[in-house]
C-alpha positions as MATLAB code, in Angstrom:
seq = 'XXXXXXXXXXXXXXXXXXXXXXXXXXXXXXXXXXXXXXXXXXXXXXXXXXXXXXXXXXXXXXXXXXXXXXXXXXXXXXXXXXXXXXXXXXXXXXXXXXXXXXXXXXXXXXXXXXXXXXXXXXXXXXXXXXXXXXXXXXXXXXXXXXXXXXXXXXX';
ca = [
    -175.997  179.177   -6.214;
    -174.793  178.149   -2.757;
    -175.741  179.705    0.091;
    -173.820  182.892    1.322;
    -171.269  183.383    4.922;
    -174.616  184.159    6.641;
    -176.428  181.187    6.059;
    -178.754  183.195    3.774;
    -178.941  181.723   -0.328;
    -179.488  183.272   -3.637;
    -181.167  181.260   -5.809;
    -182.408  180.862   -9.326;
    -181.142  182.290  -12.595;
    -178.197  184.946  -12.645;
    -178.394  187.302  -15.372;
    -176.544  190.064  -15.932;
    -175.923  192.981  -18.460;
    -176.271  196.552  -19.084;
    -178.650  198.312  -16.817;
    -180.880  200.272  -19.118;
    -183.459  202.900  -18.384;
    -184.914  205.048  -14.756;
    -185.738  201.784  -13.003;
    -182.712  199.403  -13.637;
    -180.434  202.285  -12.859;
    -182.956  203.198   -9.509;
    -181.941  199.233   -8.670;
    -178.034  200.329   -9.013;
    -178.161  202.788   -6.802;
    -180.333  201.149   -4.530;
    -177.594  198.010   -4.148;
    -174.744  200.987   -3.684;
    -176.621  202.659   -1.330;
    -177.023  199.820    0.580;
    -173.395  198.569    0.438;
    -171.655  201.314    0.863;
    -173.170  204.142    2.168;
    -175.504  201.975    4.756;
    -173.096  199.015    5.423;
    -169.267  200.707    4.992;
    -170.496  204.109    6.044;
    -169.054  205.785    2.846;
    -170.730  209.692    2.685;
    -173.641  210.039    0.839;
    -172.420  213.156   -0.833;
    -169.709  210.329   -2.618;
    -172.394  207.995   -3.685;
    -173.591  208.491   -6.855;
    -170.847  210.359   -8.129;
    -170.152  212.439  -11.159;
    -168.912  209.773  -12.960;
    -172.242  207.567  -12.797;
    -174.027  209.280  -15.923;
    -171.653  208.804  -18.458;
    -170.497  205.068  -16.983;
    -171.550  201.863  -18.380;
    -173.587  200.306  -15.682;
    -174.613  196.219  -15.173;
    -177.001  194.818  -13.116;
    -176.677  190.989  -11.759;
    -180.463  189.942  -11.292;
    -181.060  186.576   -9.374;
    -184.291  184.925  -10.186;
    -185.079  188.323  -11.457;
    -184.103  190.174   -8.248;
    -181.372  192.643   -8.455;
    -178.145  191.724   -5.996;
    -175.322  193.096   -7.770;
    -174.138  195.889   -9.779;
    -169.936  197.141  -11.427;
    -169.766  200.120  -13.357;
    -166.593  201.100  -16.183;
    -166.219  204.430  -16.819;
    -164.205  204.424  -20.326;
    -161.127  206.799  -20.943;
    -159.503  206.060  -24.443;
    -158.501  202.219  -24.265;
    -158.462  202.008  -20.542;
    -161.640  201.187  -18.305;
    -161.637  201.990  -14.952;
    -163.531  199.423  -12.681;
    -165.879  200.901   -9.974;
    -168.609  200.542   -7.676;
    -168.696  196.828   -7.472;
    -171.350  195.996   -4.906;
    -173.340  192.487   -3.782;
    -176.225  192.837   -1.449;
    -175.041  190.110    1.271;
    -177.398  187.461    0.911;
    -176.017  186.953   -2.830;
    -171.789  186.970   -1.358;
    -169.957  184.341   -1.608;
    -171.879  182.818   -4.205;
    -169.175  183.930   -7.225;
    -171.859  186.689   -8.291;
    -169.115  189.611   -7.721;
    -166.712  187.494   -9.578;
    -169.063  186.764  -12.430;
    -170.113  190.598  -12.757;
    -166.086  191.352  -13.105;
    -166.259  188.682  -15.699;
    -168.930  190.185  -17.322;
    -167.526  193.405  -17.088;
    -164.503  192.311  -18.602;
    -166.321  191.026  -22.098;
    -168.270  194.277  -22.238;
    -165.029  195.825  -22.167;
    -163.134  193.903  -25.386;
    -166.568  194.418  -27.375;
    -165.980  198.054  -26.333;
    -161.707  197.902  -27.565;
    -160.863  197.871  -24.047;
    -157.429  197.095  -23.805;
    -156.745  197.743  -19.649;
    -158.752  197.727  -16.674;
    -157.928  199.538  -13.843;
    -159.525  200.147  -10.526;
    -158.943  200.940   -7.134;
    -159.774  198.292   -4.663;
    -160.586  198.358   -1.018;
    -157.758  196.361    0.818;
    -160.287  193.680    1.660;
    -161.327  192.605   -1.621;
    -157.398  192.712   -3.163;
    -157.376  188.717   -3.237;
    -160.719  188.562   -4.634;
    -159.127  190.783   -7.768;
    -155.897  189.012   -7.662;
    -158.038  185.780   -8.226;
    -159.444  187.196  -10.983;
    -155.899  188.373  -12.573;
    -155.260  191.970  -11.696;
    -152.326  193.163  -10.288;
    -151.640  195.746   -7.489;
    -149.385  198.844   -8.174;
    -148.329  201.667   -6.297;
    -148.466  202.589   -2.616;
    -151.412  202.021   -0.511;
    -153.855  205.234   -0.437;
    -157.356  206.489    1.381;
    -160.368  207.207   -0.649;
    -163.428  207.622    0.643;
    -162.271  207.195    4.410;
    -160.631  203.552    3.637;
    -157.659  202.224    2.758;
    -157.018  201.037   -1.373;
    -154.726  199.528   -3.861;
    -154.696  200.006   -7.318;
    -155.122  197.818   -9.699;
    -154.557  196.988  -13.203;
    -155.368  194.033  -15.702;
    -154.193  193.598  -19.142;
    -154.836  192.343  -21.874;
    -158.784  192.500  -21.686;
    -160.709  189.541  -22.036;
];
């Protein structure tokens, strides 16, 4: 992997896939806490949400440290895309975009047909990049502004 904005690197083996059991959940959380609630200031009454036990969760490990985590909570055909986080000394490496990937093939083996999500304004090229389209007006969740955003077919 290349190193990061900061100067910082991830290295070694990526792997990623479901996060199974107390402790690779724990390492979710951990990642989200530290993204969001620490780093974009987002309430800790919002992070975990409601959502969170009945999501599909993946991990990105890199040489067997956990950097990265998406969740898809599934409704009928459509999975909706959340919680995308990367500890910064694993961004801009292409380990967010390879955890939407990964994401993505999860979702076809699971008869996803769309993927939605909402994105933080910041990171709408980064999901344009990656094929998803924006739709509908501009809206605040969380305290910041979003787009939706919508990919089909799946896969």
């Amino acid at each position: 992997m290349r190193n990061d904005e900061s100067g910082g690197q991830a290295r070694g083996a990526v792997e990623i896939g479901p996060a199974v059991g107390e402790a690779d959940r724990a390492a979710c959380y951990v990642i989200r806490g530290a993204v969001f609630v620490a780093e974009q200031g987002v309430s800790s009454a919002l992070e975990p949400d409601a959502e969170d036990p009945g999501a599909e969760h993946l991990l990105a490990r890199v040489g067997g440290v956990p950097l990265g985590t998406v969740r898809m909570v599934v409704r009928g055909r459509t999975g909706v895309l959340g919680r995308l986080a990367v500890l910064p000394s694993a961004r801009g490496t292409g380990l967010g975009a390879r955890l939407v990937r990964a994401l993505e093939e999860h979702a076809a083996r699971c008869g996803v047909a769309r993927i939605e999500l909402h994105a933080q304004l910041h990171a709408r090229d980064f999901y344009t990049r990656l094929g998803y389209t924006a739709y509908g007006s501009e809206f605040t969740e969380a305290g910041m502004a979003h787009v939706s955003m919508a990919k089909e077919p799946v896969g």
